[in-house]
C-alpha positions as semicolon CSV with decimal commas, in nm:
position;residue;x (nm);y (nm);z (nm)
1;X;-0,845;2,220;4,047
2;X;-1,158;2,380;4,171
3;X;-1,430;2,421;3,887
4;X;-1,727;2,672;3,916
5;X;-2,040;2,522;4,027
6;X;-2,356;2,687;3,873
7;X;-2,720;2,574;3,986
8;X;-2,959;2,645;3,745
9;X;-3,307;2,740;3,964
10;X;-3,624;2,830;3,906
11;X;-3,929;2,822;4,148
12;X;-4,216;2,818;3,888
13;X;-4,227;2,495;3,655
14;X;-4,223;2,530;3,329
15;X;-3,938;2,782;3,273
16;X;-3,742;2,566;3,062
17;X;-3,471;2,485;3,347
18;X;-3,318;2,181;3,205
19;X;-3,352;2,280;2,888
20;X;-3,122;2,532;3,048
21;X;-2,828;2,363;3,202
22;X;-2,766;2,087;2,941
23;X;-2,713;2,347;2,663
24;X;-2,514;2,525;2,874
25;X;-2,306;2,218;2,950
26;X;-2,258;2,134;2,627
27;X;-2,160;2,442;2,504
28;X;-1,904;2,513;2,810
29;X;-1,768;2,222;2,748
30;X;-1,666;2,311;2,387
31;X;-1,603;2,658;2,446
32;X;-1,451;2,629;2,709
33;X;-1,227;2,352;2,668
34;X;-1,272;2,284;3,032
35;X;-1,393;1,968;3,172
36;X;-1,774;1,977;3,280
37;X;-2,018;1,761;3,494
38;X;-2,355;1,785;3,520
39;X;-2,562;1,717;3,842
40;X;-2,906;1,636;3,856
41;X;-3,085;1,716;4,204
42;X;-3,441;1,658;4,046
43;X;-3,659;1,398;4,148
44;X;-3,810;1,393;3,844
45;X;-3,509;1,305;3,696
46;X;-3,529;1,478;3,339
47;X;-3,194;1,591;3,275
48;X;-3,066;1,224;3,384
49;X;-3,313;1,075;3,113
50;X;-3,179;1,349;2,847
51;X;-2,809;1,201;2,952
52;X;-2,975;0,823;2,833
53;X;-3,103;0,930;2,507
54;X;-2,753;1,093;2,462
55;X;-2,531;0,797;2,585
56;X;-2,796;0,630;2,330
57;X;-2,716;0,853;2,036
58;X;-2,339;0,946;2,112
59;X;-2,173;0,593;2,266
60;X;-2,151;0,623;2,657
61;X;-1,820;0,730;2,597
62;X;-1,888;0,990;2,376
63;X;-2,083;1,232;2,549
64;X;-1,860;1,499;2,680
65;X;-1,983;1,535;2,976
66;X;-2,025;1,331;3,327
67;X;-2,359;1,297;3,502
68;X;-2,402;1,258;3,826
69;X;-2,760;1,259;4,074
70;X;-2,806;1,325;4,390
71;X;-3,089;1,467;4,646
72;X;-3,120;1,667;4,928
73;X;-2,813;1,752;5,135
74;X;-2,625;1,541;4,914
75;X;-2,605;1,768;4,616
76;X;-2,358;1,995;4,797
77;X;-2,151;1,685;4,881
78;X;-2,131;1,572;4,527
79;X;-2,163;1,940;4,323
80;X;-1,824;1,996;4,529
81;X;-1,643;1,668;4,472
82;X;-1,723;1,723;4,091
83;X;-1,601;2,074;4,099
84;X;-1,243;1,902;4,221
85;X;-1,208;1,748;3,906
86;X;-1,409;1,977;3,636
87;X;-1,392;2,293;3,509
88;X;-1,793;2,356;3,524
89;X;-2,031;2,164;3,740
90;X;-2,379;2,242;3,591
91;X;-2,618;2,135;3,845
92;X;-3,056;2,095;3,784
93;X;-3,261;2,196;4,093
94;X;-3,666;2,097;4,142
95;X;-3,905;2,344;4,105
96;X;-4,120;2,479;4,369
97;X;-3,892;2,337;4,634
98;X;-3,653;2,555;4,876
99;X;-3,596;2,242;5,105
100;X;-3,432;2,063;4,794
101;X;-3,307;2,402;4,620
102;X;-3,121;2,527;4,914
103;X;-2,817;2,339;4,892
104;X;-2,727;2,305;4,508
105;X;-2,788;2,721;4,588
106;X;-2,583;2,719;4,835
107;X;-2,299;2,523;4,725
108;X;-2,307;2,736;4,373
109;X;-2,091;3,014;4,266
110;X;-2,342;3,111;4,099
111;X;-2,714;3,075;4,062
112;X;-2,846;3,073;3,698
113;X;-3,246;3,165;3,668
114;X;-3,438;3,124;3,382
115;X;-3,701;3,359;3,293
116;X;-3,992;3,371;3,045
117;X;-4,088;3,762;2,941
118;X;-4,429;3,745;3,182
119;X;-4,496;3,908;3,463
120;X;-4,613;3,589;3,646
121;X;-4,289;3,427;3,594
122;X;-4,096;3,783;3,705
123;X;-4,332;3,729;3,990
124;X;-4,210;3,400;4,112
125;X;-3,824;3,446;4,045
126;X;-3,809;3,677;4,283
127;X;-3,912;3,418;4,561
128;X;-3,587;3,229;4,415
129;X;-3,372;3,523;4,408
130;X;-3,446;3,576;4,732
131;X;-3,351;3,216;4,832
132;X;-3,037;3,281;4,626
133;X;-2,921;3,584;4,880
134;X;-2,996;3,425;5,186
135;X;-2,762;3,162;5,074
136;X;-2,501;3,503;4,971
137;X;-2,508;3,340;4,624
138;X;-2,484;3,582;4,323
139;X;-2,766;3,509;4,028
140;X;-2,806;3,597;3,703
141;X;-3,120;3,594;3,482
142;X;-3,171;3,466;3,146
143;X;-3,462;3,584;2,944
144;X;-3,586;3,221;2,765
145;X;-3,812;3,117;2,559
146;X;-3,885;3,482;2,406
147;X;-4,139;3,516;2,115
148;X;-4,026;3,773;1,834
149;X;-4,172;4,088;1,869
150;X;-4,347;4,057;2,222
151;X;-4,410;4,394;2,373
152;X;-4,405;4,189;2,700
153;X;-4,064;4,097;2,605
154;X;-3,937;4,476;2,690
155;X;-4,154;4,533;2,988
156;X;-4,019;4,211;3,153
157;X;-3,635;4,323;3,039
158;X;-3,729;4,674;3,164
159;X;-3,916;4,549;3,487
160;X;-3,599;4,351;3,590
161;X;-3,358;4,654;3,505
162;X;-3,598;4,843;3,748
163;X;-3,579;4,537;4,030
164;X;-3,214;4,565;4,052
165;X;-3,168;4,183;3,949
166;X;-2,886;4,087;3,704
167;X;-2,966;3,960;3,376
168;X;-2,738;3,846;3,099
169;X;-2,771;4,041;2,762
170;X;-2,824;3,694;2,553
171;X;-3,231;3,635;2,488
172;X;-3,263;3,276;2,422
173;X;-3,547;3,253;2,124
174;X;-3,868;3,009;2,165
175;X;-3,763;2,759;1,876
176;X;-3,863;2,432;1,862
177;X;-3,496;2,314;1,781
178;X;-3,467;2,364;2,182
179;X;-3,704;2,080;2,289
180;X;-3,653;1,854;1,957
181;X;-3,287;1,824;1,966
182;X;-3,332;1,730;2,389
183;X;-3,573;1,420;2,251
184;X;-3,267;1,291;2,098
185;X;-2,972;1,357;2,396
186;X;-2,836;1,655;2,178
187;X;-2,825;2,022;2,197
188;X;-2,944;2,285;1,937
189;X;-2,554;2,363;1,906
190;X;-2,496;1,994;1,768
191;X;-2,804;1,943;1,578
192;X;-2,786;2,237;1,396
193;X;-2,503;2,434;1,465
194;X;-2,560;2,700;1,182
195;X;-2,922;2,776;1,358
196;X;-3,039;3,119;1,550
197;X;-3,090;2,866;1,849
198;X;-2,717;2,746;1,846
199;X;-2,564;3,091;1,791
200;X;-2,825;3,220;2,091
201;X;-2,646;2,948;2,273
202;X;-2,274;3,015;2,186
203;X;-2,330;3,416;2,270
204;X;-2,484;3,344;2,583
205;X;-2,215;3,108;2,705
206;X;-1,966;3,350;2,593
207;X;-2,141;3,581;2,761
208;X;-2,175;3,366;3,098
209;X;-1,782;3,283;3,066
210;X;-1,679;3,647;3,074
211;X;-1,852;3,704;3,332
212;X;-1,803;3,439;3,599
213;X;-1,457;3,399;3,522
């Protein structure tokens, strides 16, 4: 078994990057029906402290996922003995960082970049798209954190058409359901699985599944 390793990357803080990967770990894992593992290459260690609060709230044995950290050169070491044994390895990179991005890029199948509708943050994934193709890795953009009706919400979608940069279809809404259900070790899909959040989630996935394979 050799499981597809996506690193979720983003250059500029604040993009809402591992907000990213564990609802997209979640939901692979139940769509899926693959095995998935989750990596955490950031120092700052946030997506290992959402794995506590979950442990805390599901049982340690109840999570559905495995976690795993490492840093540096060791992420590719670890994001591929994971991928031996899971369907999915989701793995968090540090911003603002292409020493300790470069080889969870590098070791992905594909690199995952979050994007809020400004130009600023259009601005500064392009530094990481770039870091994506020198490492030949294939990335795909997904528009988060998207107010309703922002007119800066189609210029971004039709200023990354015009780059040439892939972007899934699936907007991910700015709803507070995101960050509160995180607090707690949960996703939006279990906390409230009837919610625009969770079916953002579940299309997106879908979306991300058809298309990687």
């Amino acid at each position: 078994m050799s499981g597809r390793i996506l690193t979720v990357a983003q250059q500029k803080g604040g993009s809402g990057k591992t907000t990213l990967a564990a609802h997209i770990a979640v939901a692979l894992a139940r769509q899926s029906g693959e095995p998935v593992a989750i990596l955490d290459v950031d120092p700052q260690g946030s997506l290992g402290t959402w794995f506590e609060a979950r442990e805390g709230s599901l049982g340690e044995d109840n999570t559905g996922l495995e976690f795993r950290t490492a840093s540096g050169w060791g992420a590719r070491r670890e994001a591929r003995s994971l991928a031996k044994s899971h369907g999915y390895v989701l793995v968090d990179t540090p911003p603002k960082s292409d020493s300790d991005a470069k080889p969870a890029i590098d070791v992905a199948d594909f690199v995952i970049v979050p994007i809020q509708p400004t130009p600023v943050d259009l601005w500064a994934t392009s530094q990481t798209i770039q870091l994506a193709d020198r490492e030949d890795t294939p990335a795909l953009l997904v528009l988060n954190r998207v107010p309703p009706r922002a007119t800066l919400t189609g210029e971004t979608a039709e200023a990354i058409a015009a780059s040439g940069f892939e972007a899934l279809a699936t907007r991910l809404g700015n709803r507070t359901v995101f960050a509160s259900s995180m607090g707690r070790g949960l996703t939006a899909t279990e906390e409230s699985s009837s919610s625009k959040a969770a079916t953002e989630v579940t299309a997106l996935v879908e979306e991300l599944i058809e298309r990687i394979g």
